[in-house]
mmCIF file of the C-alpha atoms, coordinates in Angstrom:
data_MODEL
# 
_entry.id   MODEL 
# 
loop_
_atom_site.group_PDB 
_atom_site.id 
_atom_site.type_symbol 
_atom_site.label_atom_id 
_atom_site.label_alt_id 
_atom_site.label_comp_id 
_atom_site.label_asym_id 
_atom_site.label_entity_id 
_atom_site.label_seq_id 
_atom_site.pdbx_PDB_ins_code 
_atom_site.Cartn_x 
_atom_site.Cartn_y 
_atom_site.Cartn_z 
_atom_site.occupancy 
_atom_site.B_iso_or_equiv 
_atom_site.pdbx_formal_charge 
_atom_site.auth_seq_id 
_atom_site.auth_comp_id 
_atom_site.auth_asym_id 
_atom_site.auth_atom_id 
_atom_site.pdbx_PDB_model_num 
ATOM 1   C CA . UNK A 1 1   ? -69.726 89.818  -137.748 1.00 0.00 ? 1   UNK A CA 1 
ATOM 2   C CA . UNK A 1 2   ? -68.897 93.128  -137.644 1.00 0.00 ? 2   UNK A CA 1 
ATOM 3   C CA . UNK A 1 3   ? -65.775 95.029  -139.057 1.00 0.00 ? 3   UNK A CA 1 
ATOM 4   C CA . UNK A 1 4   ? -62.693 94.903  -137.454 1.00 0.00 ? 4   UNK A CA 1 
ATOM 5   C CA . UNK A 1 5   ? -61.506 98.884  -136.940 1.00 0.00 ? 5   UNK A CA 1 
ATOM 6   C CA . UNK A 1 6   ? -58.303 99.584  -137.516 1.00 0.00 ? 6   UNK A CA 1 
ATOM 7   C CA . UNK A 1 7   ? -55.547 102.562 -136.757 1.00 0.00 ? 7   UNK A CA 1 
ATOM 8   C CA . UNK A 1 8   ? -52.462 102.437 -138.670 1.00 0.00 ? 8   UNK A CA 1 
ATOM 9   C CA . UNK A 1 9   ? -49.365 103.927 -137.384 1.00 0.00 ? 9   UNK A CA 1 
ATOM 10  C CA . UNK A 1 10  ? -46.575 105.685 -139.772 1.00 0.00 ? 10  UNK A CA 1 
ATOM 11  C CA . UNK A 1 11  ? -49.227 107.046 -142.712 1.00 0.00 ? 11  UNK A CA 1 
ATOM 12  C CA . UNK A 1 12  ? -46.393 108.899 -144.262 1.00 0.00 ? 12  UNK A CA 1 
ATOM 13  C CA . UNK A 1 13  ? -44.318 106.225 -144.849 1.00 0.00 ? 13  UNK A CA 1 
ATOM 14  C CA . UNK A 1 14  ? -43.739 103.909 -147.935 1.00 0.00 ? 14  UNK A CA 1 
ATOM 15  C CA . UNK A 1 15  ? -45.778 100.809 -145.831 1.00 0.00 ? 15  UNK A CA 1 
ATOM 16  C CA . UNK A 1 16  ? -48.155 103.054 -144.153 1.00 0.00 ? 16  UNK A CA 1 
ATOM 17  C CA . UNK A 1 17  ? -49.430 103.774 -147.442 1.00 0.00 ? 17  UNK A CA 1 
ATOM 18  C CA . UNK A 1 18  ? -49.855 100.894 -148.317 1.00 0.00 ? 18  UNK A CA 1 
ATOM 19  C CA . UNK A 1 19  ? -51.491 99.673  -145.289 1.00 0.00 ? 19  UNK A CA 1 
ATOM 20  C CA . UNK A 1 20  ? -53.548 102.502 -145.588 1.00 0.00 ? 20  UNK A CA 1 
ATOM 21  C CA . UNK A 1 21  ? -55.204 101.333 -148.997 1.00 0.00 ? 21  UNK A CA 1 
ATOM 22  C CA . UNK A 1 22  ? -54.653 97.767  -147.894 1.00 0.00 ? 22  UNK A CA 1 
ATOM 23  C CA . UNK A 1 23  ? -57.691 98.276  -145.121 1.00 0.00 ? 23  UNK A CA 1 
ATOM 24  C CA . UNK A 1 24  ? -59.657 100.496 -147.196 1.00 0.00 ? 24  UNK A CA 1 
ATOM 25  C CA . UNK A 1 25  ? -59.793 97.800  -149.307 1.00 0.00 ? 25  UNK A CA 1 
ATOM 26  C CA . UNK A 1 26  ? -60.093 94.560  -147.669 1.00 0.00 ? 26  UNK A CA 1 
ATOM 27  C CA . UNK A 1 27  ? -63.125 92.691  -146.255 1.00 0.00 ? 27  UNK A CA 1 
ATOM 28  C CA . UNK A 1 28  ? -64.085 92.848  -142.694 1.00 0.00 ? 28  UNK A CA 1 
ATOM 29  C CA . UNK A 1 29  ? -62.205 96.025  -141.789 1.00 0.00 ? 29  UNK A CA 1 
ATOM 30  C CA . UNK A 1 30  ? -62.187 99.553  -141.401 1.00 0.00 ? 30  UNK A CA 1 
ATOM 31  C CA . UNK A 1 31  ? -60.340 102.194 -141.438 1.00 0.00 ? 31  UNK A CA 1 
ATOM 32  C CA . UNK A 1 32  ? -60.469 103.773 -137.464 1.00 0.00 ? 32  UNK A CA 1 
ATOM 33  C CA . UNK A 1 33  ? -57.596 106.383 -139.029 1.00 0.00 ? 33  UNK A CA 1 
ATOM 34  C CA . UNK A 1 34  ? -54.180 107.068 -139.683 1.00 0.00 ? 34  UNK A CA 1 
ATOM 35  C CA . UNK A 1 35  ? -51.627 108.830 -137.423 1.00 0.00 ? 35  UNK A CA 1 
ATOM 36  C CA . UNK A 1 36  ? -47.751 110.219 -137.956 1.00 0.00 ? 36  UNK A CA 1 
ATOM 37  C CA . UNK A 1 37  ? -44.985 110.762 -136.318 1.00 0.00 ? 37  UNK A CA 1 
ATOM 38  C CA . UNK A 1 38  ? -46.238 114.028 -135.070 1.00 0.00 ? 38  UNK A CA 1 
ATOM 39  C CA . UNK A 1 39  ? -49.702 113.233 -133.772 1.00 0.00 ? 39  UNK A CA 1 
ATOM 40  C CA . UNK A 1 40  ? -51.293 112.214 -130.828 1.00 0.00 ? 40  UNK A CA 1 
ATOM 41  C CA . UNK A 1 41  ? -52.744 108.449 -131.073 1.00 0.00 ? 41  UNK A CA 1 
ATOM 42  C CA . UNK A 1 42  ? -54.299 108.451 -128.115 1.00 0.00 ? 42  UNK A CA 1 
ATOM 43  C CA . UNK A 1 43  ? -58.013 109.450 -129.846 1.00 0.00 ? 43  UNK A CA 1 
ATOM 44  C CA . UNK A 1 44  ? -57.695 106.643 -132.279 1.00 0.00 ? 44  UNK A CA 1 
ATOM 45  C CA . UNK A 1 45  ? -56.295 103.993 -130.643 1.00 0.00 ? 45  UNK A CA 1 
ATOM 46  C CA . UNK A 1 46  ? -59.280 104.583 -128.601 1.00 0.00 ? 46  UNK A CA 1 
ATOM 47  C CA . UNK A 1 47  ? -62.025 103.714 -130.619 1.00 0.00 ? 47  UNK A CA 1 
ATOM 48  C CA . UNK A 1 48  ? -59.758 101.015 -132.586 1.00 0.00 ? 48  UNK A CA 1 
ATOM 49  C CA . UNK A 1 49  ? -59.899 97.119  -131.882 1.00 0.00 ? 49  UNK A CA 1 
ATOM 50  C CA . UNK A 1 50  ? -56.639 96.817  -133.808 1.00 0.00 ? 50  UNK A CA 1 
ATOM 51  C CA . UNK A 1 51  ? -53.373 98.862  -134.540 1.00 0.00 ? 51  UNK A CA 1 
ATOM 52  C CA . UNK A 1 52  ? -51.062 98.214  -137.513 1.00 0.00 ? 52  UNK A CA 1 
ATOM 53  C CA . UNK A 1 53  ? -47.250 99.787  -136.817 1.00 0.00 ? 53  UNK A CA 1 
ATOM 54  C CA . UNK A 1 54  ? -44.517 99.251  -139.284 1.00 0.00 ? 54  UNK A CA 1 
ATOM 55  C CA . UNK A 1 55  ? -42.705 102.071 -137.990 1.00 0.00 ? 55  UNK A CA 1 
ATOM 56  C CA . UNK A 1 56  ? -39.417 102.496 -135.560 1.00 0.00 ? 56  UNK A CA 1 
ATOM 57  C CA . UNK A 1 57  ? -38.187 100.624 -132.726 1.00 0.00 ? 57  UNK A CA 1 
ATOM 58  C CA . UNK A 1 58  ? -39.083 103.817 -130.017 1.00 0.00 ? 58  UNK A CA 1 
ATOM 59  C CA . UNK A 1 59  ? -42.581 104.387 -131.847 1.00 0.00 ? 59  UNK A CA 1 
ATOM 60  C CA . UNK A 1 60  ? -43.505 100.807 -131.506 1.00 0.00 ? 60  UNK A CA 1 
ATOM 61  C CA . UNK A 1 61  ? -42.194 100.354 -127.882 1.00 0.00 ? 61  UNK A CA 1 
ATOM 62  C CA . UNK A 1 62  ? -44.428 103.498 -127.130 1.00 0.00 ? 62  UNK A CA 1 
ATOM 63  C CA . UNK A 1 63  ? -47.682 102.392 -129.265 1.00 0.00 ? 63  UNK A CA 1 
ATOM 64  C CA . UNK A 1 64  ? -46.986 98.707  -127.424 1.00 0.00 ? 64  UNK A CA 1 
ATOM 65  C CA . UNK A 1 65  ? -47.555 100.121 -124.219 1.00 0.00 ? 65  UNK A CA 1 
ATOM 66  C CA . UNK A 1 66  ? -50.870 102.623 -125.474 1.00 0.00 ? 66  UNK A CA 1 
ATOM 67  C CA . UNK A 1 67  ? -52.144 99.154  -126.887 1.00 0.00 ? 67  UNK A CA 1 
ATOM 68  C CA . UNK A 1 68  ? -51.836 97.621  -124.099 1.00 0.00 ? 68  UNK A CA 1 
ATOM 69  C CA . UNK A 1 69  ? -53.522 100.753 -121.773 1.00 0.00 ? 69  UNK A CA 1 
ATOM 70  C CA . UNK A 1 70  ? -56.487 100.329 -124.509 1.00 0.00 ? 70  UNK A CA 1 
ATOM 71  C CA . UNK A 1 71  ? -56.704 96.254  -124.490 1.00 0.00 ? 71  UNK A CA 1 
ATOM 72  C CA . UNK A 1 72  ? -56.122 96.067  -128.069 1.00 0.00 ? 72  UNK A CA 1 
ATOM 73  C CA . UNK A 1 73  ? -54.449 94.297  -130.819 1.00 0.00 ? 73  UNK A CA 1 
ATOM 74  C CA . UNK A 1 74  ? -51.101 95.525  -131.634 1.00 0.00 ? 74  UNK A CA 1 
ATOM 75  C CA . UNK A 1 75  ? -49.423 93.989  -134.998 1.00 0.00 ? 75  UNK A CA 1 
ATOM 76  C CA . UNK A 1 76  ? -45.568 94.851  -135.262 1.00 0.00 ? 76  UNK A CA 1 
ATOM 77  C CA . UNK A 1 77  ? -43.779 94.799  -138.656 1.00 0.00 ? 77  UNK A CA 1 
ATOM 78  C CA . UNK A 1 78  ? -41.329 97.071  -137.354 1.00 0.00 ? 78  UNK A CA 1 
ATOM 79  C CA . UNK A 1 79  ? -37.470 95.633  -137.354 1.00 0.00 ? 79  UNK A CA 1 
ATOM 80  C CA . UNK A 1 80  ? -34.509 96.289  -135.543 1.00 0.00 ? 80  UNK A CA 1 
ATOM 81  C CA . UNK A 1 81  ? -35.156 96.294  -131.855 1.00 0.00 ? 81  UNK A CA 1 
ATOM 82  C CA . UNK A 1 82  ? -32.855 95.727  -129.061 1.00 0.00 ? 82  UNK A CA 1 
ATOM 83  C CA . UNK A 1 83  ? -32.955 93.922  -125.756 1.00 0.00 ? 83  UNK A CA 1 
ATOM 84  C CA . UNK A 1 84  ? -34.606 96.451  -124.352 1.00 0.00 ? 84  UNK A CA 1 
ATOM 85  C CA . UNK A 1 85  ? -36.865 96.982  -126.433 1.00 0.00 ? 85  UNK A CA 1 
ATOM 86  C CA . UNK A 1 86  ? -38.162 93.269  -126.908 1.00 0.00 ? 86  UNK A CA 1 
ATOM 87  C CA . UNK A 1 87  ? -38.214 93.170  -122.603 1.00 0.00 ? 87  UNK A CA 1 
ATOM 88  C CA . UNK A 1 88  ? -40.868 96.716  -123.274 1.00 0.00 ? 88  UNK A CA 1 
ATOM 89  C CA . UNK A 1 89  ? -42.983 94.945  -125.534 1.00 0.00 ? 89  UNK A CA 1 
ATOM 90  C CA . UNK A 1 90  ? -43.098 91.375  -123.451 1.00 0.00 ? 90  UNK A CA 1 
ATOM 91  C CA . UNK A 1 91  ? -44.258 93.131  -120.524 1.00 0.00 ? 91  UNK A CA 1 
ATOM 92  C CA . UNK A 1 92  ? -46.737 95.093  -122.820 1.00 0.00 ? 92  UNK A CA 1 
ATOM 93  C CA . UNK A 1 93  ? -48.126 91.875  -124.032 1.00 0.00 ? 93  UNK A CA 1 
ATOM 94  C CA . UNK A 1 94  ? -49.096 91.004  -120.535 1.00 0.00 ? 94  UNK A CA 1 
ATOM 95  C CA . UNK A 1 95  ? -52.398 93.162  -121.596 1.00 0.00 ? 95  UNK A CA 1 
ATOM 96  C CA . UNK A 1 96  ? -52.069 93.296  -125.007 1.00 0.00 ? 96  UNK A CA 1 
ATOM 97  C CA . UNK A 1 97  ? -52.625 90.240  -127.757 1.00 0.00 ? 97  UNK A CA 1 
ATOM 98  C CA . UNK A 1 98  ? -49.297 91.850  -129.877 1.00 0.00 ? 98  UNK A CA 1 
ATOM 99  C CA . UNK A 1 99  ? -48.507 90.110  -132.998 1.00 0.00 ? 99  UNK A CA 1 
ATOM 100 C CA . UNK A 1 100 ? -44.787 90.957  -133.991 1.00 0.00 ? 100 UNK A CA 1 
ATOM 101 C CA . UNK A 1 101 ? -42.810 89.487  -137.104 1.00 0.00 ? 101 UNK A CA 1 
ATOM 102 C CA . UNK A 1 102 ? -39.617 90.367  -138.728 1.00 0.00 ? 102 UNK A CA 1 
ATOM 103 C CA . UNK A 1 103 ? -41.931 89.367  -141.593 1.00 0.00 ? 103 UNK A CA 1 
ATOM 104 C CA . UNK A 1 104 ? -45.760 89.309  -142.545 1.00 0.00 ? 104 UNK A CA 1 
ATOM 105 C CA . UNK A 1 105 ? -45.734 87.366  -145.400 1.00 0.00 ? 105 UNK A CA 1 
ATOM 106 C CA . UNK A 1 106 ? -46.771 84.119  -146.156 1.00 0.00 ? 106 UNK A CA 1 
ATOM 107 C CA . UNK A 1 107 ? -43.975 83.143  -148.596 1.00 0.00 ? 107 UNK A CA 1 
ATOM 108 C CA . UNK A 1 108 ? -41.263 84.263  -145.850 1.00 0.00 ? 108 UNK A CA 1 
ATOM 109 C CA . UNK A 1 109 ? -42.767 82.267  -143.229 1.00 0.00 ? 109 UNK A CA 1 
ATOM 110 C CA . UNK A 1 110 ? -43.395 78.916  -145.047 1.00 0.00 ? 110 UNK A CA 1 
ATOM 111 C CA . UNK A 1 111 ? -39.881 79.436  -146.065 1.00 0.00 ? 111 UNK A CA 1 
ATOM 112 C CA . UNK A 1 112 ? -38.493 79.812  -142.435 1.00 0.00 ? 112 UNK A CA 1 
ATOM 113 C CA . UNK A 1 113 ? -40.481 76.511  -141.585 1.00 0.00 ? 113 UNK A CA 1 
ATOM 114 C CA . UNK A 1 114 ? -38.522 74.807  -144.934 1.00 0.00 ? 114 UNK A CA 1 
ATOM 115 C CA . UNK A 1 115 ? -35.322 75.842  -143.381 1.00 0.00 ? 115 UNK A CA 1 
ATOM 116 C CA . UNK A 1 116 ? -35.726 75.038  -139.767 1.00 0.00 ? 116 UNK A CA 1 
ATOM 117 C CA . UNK A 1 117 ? -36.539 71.049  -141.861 1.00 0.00 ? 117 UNK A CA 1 
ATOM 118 C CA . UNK A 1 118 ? -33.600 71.479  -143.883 1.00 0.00 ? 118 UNK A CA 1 
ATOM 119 C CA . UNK A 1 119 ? -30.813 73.179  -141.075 1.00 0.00 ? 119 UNK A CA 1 
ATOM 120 C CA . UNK A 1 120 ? -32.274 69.611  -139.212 1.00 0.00 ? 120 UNK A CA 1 
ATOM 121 C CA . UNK A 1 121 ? -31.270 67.251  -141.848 1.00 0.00 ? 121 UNK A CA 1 
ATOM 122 C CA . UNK A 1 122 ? -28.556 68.956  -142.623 1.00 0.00 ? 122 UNK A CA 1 
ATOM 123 C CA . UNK A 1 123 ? -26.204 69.943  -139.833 1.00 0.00 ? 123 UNK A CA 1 
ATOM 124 C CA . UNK A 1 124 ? -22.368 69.720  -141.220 1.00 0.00 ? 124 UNK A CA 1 
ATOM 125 C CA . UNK A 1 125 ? -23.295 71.677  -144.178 1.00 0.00 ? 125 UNK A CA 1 
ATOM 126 C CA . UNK A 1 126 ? -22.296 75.606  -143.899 1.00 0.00 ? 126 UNK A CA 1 
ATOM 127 C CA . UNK A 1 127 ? -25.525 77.794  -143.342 1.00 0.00 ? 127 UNK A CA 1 
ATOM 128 C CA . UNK A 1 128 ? -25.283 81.702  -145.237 1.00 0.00 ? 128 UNK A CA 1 
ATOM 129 C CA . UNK A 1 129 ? -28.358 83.923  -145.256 1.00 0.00 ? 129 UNK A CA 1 
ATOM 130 C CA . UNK A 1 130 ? -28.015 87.209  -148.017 1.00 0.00 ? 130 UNK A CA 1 
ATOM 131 C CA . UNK A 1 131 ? -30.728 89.566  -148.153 1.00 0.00 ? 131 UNK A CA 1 
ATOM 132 C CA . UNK A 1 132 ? -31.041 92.954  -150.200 1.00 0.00 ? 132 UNK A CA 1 
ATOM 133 C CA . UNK A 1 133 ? -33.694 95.357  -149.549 1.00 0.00 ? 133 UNK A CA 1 
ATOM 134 C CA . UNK A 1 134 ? -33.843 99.255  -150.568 1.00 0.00 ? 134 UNK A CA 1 
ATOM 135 C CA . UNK A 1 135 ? -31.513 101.923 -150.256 1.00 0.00 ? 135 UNK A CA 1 
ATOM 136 C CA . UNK A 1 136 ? -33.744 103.326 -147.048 1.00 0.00 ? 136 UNK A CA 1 
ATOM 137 C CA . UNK A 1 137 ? -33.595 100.359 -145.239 1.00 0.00 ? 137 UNK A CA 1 
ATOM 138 C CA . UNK A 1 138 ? -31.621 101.206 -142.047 1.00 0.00 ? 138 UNK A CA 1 
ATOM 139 C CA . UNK A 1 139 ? -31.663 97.797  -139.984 1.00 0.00 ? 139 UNK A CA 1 
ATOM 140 C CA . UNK A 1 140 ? -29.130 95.428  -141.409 1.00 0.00 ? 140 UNK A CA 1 
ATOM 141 C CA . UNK A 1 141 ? -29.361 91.930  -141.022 1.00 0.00 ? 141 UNK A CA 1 
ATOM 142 C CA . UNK A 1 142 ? -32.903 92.510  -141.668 1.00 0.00 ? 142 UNK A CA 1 
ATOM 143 C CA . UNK A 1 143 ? -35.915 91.300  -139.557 1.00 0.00 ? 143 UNK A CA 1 
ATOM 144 C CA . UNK A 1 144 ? -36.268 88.909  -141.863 1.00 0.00 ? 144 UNK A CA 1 
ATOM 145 C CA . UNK A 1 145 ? -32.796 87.174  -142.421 1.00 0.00 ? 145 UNK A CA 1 
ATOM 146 C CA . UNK A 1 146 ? -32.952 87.448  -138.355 1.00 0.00 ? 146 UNK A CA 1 
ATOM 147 C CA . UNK A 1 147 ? -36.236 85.352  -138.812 1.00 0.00 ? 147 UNK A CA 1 
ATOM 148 C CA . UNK A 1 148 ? -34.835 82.722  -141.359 1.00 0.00 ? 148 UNK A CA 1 
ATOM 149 C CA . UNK A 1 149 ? -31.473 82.333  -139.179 1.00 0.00 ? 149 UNK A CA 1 
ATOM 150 C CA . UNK A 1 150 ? -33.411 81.791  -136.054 1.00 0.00 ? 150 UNK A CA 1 
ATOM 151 C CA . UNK A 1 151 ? -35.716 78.982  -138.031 1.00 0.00 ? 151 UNK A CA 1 
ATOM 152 C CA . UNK A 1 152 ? -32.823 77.518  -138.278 1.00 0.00 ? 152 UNK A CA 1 
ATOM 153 C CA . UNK A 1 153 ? -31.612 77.042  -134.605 1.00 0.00 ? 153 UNK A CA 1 
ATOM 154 C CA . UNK A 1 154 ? -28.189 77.539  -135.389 1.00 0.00 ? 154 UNK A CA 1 
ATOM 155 C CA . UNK A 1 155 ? -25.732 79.927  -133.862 1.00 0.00 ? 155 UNK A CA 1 
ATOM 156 C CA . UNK A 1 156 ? -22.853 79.482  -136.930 1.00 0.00 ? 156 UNK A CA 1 
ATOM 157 C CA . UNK A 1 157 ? -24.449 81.972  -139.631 1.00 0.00 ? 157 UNK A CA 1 
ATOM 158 C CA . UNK A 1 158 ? -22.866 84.220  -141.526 1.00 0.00 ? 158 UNK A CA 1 
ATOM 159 C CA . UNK A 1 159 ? -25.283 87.001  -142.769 1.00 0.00 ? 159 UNK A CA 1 
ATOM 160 C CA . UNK A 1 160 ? -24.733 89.135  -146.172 1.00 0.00 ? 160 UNK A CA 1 
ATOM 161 C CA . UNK A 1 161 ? -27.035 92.352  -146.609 1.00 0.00 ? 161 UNK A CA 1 
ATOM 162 C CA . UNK A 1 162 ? -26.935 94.676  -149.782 1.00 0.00 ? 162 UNK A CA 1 
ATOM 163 C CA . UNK A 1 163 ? -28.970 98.042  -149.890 1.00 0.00 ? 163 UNK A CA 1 
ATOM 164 C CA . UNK A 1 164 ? -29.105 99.644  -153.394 1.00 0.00 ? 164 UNK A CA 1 
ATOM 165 C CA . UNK A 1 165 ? -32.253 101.081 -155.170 1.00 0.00 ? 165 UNK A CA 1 
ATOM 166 C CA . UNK A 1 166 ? -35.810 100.309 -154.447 1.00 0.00 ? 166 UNK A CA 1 
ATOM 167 C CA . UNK A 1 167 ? -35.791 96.637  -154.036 1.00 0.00 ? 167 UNK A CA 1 
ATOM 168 C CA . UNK A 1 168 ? -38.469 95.360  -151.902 1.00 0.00 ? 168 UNK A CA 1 
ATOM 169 C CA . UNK A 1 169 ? -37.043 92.289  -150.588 1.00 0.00 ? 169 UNK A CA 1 
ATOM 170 C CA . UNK A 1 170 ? -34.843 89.099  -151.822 1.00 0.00 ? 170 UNK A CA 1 
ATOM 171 C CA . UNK A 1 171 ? -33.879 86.469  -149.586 1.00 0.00 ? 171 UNK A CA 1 
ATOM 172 C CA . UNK A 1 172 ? -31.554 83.746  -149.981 1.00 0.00 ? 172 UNK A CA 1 
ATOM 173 C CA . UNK A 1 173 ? -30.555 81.068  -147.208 1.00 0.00 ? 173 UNK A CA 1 
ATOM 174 C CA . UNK A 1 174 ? -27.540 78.587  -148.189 1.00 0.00 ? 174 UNK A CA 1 
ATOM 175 C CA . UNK A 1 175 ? -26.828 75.760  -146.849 1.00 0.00 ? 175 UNK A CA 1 
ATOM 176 C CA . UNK A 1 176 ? -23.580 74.551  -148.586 1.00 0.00 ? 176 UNK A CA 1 
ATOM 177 C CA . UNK A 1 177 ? -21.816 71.038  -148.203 1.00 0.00 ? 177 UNK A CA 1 
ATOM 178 C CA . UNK A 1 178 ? -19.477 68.779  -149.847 1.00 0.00 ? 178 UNK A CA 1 
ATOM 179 C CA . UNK A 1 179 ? -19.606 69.289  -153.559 1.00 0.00 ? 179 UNK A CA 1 
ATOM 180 C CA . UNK A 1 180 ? -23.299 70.353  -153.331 1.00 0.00 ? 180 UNK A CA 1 
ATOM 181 C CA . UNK A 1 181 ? -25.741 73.658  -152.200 1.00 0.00 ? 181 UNK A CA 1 
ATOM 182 C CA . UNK A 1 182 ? -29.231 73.985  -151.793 1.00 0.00 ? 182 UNK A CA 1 
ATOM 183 C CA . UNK A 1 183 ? -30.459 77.525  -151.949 1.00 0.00 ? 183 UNK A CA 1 
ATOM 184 C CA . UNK A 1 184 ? -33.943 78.300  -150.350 1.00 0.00 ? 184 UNK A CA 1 
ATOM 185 C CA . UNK A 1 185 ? -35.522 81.923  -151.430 1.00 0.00 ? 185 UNK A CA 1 
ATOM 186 C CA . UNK A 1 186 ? -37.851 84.211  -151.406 1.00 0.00 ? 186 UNK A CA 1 
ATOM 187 C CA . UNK A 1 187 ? -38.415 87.686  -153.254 1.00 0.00 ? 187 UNK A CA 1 
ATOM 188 C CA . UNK A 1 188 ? -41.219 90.191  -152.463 1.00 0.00 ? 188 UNK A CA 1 
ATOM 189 C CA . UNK A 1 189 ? -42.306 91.694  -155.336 1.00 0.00 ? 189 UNK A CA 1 
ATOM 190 C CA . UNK A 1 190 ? -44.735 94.521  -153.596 1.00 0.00 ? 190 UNK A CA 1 
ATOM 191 C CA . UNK A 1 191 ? -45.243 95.670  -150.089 1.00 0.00 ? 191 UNK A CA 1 
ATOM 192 C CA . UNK A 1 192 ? -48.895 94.778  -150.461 1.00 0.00 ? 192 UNK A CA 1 
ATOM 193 C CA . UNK A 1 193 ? -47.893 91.234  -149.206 1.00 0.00 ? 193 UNK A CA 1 
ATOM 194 C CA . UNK A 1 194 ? -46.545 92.238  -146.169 1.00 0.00 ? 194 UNK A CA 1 
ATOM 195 C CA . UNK A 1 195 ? -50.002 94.217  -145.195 1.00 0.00 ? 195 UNK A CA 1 
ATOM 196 C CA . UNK A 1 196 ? -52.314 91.359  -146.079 1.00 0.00 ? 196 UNK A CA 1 
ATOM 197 C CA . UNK A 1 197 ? -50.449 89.309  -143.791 1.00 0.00 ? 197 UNK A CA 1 
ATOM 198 C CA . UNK A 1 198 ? -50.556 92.387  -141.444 1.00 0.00 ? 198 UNK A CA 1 
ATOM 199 C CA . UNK A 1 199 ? -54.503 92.526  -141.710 1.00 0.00 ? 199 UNK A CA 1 
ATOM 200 C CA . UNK A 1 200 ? -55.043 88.588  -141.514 1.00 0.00 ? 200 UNK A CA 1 
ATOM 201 C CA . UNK A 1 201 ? -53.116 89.004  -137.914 1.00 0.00 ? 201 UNK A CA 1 
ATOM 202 C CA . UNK A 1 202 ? -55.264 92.029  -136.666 1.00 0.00 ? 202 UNK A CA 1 
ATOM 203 C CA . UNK A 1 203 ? -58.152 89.787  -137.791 1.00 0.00 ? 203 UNK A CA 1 
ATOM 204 C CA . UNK A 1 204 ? -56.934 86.645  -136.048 1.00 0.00 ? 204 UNK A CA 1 
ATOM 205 C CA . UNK A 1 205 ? -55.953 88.887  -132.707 1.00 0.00 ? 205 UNK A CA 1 
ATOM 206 C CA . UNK A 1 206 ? -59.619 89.619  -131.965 1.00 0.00 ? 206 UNK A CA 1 
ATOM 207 C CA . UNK A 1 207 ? -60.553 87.859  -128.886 1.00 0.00 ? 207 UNK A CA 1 
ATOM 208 C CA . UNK A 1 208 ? -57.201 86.383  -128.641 1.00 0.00 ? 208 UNK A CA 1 
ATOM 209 C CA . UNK A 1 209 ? -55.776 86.317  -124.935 1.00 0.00 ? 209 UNK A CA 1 
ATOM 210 C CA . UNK A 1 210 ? -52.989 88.690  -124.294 1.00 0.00 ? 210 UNK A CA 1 
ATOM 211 C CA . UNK A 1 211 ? -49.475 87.572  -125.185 1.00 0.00 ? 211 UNK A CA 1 
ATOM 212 C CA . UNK A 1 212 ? -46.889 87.693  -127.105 1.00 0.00 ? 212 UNK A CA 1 
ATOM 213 C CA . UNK A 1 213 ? -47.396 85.596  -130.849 1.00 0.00 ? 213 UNK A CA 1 
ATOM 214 C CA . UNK A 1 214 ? -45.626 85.504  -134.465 1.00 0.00 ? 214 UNK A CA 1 
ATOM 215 C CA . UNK A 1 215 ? -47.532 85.015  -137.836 1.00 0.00 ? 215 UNK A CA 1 
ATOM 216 C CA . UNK A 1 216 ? -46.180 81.412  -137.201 1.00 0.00 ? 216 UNK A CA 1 
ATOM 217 C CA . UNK A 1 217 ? -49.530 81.402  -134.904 1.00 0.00 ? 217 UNK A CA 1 
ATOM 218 C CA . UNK A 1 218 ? -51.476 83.308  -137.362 1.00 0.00 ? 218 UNK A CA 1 
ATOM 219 C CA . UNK A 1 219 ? -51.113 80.621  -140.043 1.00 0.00 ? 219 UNK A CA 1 
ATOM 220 C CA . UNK A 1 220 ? -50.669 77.464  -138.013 1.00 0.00 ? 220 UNK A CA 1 
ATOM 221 C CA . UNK A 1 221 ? -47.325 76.986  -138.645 1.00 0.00 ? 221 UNK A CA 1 
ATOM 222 C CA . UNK A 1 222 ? -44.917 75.557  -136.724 1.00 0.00 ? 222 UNK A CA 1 
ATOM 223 C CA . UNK A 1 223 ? -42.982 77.948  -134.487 1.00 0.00 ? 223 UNK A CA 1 
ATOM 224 C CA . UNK A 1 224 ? -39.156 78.903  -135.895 1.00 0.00 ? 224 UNK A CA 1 
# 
């Protein structure tokens, strides 16, 4: 089989980097190129089978819509979109596959399936999600504590967010009852997990029909 060829979106950033040296270095891919803020994607997403955007809401509304012009994958790490934007990218989908996750990692979303099992056995207890990322994070509740509280199917949750220095990511969701708590968590230790996952989703993509699909699909998990 050949090599999947992929265009990353957002090369000067702290996870385009990374992504960046996450293809170049993986099996079964290649790297189609690398694109900023400031230049025009159209050439690459071109002659890519798969783009990989961790970038901002607008970009990734805009590359949603290329991806879908092109017929390609489109995997979304990027957080903090609004109503609007999520209607953008469903209708982009129609022609796109698009893989989009508050989270890419495999630790994050075996935890959200743990704590959709344990907000189910455990209704009456009080349900508190705290997360902490890095000073630069703008987007607060993060994708991910977004991710964990919908896992949960509850509408009751309190969230807690903390941005100081260059954490990567700690989560922690609570579930606290009569004179007992369970705390489920989940620290990323380097970005690097968050692009494998990215890579085994432009992977799994290929051939995909279009639509709309989390990395619960990706890894045969059950849907938060």
């Amino acid at each position: 089989m050949s090599p999947v060829r992929i265009v990353v979106a957002g090369r000067a950033g702290r996870m385009g980097q990374v992504l960046i040296r996450a293809v170049e270095e993986a099996e079964g891919c290649v790297l189609g190129g690398a694109f900023g803020s400031r230049d025009d994607p159209l050439p690459l997403i071109a002659g890519a089978q798969a783009l990989i955007d961790f970038t901002r809401p607008s970009a990734s509304v805009a590359l949603a819509a290329l991806a879908a012009q092109a017929r390609i994958v489109h995997v979304i790490g990027t957080t903090g979109f609004s109503a609007e934007d999520e209607t953008k990218i469903r209708a982009a989908s129609r022609h796109a596959v698009i893989v989009k996750s508050g989270n890419m990692s495999l630790g994050v979303n075996l935890l959200a399936a743990l704590v959709k099992q344990a907000a189910r056995a455990l209704p009456d207890f009080d349900l508190r999600i705290f997360e902490m990322h890095h000073r630069g994070k703008l987007d607060a509740p993060s994708g991910t504590a977004l991710l964990l509280g919908q896992a949960s199917g509850r509408d009751d949750i309190a969230y807690a967010s903390v941005r100081a220095g260059t954490v990567v990511g700690e989560h922690q969701v609570i579930l606290a009852g009569p004179q007992e708590r369970i705390v489920l968590s989940h620290t990323a230790e380097d970005r690097m997990i968050f692009a494998r996952g990215a890579l085994a989703a432009a992977k799994w993509g290929q051939g995909r029909k279009p639509g709309l699909y989390a990395m619960a699909d990706v890894l045969g998990l059950p849907a938060p």
